[in-house]
ChimeraX commands (.cxc) that place a marker at each C-alpha (Angstrom):
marker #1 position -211.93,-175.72,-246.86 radius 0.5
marker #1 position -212.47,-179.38,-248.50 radius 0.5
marker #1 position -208.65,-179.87,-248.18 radius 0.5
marker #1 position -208.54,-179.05,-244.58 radius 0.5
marker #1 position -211.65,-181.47,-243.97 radius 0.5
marker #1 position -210.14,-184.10,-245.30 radius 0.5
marker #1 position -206.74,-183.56,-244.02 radius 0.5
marker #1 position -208.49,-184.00,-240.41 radius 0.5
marker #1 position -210.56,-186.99,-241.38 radius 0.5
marker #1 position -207.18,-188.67,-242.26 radius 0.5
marker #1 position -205.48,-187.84,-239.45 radius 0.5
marker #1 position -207.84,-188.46,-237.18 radius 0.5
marker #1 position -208.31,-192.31,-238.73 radius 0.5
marker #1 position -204.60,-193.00,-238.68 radius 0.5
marker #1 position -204.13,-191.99,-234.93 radius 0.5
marker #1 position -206.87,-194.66,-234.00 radius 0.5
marker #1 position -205.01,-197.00,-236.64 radius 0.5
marker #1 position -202.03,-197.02,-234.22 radius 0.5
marker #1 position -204.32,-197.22,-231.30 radius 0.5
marker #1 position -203.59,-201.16,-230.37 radius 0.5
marker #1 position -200.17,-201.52,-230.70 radius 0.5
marker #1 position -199.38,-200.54,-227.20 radius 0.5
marker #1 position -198.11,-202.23,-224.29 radius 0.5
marker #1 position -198.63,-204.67,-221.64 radius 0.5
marker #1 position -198.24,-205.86,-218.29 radius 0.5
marker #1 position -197.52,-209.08,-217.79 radius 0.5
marker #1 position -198.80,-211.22,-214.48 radius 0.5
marker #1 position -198.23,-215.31,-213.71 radius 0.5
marker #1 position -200.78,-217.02,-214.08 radius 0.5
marker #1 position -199.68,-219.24,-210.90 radius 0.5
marker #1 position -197.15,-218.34,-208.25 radius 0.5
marker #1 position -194.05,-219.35,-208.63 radius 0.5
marker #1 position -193.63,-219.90,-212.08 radius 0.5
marker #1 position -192.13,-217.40,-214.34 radius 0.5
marker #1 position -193.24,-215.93,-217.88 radius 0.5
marker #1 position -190.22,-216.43,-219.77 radius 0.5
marker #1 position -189.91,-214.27,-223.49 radius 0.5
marker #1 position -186.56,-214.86,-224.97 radius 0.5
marker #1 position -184.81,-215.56,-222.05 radius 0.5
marker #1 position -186.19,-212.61,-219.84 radius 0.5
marker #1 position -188.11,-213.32,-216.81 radius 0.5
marker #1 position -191.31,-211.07,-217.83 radius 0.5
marker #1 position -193.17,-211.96,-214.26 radius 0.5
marker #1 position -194.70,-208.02,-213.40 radius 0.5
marker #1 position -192.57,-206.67,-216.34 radius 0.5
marker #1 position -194.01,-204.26,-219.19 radius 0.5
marker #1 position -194.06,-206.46,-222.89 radius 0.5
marker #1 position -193.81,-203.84,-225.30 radius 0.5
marker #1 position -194.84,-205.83,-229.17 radius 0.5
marker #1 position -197.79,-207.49,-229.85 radius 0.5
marker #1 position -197.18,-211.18,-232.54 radius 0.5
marker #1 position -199.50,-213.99,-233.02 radius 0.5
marker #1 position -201.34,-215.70,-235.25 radius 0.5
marker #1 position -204.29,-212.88,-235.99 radius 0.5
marker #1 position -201.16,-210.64,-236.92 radius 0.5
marker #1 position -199.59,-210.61,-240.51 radius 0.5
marker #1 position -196.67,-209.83,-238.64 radius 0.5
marker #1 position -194.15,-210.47,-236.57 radius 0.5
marker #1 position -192.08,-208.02,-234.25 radius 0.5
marker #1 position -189.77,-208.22,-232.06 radius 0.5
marker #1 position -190.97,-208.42,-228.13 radius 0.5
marker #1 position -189.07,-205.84,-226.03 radius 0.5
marker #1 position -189.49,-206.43,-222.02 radius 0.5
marker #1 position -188.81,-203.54,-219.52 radius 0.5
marker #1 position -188.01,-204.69,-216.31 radius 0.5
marker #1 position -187.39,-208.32,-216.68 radius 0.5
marker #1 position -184.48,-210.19,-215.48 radius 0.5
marker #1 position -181.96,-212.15,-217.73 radius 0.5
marker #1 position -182.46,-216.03,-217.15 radius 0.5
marker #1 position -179.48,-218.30,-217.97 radius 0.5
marker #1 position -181.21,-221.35,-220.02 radius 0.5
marker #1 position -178.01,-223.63,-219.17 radius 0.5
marker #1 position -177.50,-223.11,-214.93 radius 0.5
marker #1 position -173.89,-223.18,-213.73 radius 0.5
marker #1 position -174.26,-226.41,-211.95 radius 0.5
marker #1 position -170.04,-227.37,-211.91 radius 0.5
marker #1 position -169.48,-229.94,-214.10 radius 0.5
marker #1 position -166.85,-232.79,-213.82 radius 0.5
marker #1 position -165.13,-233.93,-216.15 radius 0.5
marker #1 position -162.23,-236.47,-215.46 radius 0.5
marker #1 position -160.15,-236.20,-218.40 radius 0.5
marker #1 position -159.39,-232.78,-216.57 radius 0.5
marker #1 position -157.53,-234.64,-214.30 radius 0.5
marker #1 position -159.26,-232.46,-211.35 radius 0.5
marker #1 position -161.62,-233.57,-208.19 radius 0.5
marker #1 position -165.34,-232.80,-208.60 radius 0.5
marker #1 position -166.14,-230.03,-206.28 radius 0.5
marker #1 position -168.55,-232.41,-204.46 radius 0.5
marker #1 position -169.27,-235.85,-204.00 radius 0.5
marker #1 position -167.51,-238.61,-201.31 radius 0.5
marker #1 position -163.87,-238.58,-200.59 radius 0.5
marker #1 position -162.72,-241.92,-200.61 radius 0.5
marker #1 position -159.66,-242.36,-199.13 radius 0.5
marker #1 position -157.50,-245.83,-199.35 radius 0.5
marker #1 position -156.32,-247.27,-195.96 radius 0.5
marker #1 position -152.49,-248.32,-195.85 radius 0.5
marker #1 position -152.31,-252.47,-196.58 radius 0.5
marker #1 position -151.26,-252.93,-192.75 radius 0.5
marker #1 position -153.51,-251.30,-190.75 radius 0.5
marker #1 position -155.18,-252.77,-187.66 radius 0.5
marker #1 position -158.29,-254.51,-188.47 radius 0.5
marker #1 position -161.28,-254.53,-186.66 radius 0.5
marker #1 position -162.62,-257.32,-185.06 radius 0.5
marker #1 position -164.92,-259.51,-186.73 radius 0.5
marker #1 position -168.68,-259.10,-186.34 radius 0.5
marker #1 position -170.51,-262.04,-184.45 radius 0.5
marker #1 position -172.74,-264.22,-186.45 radius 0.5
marker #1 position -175.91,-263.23,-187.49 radius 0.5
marker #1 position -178.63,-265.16,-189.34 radius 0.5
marker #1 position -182.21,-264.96,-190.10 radius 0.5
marker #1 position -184.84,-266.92,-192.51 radius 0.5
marker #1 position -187.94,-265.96,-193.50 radius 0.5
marker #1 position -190.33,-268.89,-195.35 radius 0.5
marker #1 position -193.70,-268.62,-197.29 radius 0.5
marker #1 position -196.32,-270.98,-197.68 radius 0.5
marker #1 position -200.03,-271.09,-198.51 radius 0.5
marker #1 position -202.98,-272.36,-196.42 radius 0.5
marker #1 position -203.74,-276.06,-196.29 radius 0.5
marker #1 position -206.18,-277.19,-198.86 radius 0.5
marker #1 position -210.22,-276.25,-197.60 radius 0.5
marker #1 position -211.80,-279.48,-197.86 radius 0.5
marker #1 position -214.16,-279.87,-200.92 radius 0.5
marker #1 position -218.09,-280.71,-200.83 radius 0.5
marker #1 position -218.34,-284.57,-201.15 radius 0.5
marker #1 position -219.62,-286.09,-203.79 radius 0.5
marker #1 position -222.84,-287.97,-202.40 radius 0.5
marker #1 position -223.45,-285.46,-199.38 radius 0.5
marker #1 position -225.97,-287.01,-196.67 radius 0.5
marker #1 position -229.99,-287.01,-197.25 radius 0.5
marker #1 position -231.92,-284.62,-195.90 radius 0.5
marker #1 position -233.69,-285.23,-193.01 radius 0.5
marker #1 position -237.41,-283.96,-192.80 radius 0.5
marker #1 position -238.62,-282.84,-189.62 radius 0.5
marker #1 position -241.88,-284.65,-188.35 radius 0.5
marker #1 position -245.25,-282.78,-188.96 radius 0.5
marker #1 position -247.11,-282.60,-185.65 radius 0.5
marker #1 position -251.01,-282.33,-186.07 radius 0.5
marker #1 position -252.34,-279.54,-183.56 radius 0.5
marker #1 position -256.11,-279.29,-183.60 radius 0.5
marker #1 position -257.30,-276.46,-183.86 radius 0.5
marker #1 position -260.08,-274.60,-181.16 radius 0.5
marker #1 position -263.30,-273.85,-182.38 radius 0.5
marker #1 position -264.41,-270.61,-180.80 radius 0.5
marker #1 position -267.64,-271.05,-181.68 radius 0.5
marker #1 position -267.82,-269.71,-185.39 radius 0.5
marker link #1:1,2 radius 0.2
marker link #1:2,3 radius 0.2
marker link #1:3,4 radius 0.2
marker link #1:4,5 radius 0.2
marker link #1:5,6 radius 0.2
marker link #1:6,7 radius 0.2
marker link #1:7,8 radius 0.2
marker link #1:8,9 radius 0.2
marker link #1:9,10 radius 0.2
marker link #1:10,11 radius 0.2
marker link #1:11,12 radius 0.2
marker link #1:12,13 radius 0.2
marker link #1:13,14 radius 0.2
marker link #1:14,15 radius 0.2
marker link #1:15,16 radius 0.2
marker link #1:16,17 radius 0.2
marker link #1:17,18 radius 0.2
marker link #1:18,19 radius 0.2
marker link #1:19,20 radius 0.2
marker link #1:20,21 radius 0.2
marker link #1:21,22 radius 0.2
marker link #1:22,23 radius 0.2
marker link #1:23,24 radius 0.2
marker link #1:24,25 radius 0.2
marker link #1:25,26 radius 0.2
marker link #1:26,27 radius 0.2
marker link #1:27,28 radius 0.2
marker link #1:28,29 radius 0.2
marker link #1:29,30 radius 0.2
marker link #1:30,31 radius 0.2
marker link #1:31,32 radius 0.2
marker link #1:32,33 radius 0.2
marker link #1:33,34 radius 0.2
marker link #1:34,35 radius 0.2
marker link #1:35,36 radius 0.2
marker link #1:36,37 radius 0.2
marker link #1:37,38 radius 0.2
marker link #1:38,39 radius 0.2
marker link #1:39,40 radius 0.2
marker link #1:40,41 radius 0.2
marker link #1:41,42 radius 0.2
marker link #1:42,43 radius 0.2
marker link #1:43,44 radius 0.2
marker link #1:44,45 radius 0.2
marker link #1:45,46 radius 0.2
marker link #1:46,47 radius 0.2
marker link #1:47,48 radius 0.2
marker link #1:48,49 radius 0.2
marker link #1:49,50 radius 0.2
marker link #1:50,51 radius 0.2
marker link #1:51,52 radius 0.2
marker link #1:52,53 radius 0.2
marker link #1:53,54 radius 0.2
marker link #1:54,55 radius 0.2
marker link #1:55,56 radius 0.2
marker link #1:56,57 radius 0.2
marker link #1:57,58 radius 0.2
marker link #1:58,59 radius 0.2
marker link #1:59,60 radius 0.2
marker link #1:60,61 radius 0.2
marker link #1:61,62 radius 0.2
marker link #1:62,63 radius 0.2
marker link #1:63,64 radius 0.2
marker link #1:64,65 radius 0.2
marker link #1:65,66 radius 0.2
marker link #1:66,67 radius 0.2
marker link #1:67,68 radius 0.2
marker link #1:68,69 radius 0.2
marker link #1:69,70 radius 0.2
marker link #1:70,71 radius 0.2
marker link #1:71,72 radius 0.2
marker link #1:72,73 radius 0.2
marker link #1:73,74 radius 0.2
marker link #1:74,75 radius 0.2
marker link #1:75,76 radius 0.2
marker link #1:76,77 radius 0.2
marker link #1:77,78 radius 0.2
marker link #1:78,79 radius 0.2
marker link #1:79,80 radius 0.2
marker link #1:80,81 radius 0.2
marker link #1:81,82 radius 0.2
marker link #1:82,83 radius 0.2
marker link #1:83,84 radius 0.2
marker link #1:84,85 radius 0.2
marker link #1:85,86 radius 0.2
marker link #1:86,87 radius 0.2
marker link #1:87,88 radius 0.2
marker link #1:88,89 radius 0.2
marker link #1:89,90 radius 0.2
marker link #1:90,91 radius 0.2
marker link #1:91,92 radius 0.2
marker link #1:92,93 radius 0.2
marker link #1:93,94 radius 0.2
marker link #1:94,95 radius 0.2
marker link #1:95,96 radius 0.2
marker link #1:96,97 radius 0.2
marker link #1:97,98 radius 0.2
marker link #1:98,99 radius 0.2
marker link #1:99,100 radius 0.2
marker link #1:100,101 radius 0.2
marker link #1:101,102 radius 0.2
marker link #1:102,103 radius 0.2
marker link #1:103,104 radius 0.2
marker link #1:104,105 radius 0.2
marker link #1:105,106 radius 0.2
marker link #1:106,107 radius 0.2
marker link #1:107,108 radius 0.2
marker link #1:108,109 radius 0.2
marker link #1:109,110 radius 0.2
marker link #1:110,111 radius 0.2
marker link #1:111,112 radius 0.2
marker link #1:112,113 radius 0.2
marker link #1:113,114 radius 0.2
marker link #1:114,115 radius 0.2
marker link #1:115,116 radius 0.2
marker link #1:116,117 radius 0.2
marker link #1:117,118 radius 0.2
marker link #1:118,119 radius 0.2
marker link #1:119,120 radius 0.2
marker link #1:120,121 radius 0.2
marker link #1:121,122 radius 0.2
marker link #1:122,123 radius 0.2
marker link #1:123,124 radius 0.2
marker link #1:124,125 radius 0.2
marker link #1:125,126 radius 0.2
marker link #1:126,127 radius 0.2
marker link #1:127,128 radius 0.2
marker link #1:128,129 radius 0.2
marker link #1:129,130 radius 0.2
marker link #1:130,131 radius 0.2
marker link #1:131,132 radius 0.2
marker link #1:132,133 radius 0.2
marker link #1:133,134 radius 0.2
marker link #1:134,135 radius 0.2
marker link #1:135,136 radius 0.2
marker link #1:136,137 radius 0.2
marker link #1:137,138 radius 0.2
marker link #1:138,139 radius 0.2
marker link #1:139,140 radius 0.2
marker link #1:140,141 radius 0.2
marker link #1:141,142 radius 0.2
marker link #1:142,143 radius 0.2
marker link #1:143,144 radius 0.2
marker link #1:144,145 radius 0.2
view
């Protein structure tokens, strides 16, 4: 009976053991930008491995339902030792040395100039004396105080 006990205790404490290693949904923080794990777009994927720094582990991340993102697009490179055209880009084109020309534009010109203000003229030196108004005398009514 004490073996059985304890056979149920320990199996019972091991399930809940392996409890928190299971998975996860992954969801951008901000739209439009992707959740990339080892080269898989995880964006609304299921992340199956948890790592980190609290583990004293590491395991590999497997993501179900990702897409495959090529780090390195395939943007057509040019390379002239190839002796090839780049795919795009301007033509140019040489015209024969005795073609008609054109005729010659008419004569254009146009100046612009810059200059600063004129000098503001500065406070003289011995500016004029002031002039003191006149003190007129009013007499005052008594009003019988």
């Amino acid at each position: 009976m004490r073996a059985a006990i304890a056979l149920s205790i320990l199996i019972g404490t091991t399930a809940t053991a392996f409890a928190g290693g299971g998975f996860e949904i992954v969801i951008p923080g901000r739209h439009g930008v992707p959740i990339i794990i080892n080269g898989v777009d995880a964006s609304y994927a299921v992340v199956e491995g948890d790592w980190g720094l609290g583990k004293g582990q590491q395991v590999q991340t497997k993501v179900y339902g990702g897409r495959y993102i090529d780090p390195v697009p395939n943007v057509g490179h040019y390379y002239p030792s190839g002796g090839l055209l780049p795919a795009y880009g301007r033509l140019e084109i040489q015209p024969p040395a005795n073609r008609k020309l054109p005729q010659p534009a008419e004569s254009y010109h146009q100046s612009w100039s810059a200059r600063s203000n004129p000098p503001q003229a500065d406070a003289p030196f011995y500016p004029p004396p002031v002039i003191v108004a006149p003190q007129i005398d009013v007499p005052r009514r008594d009003f019988g105080n």
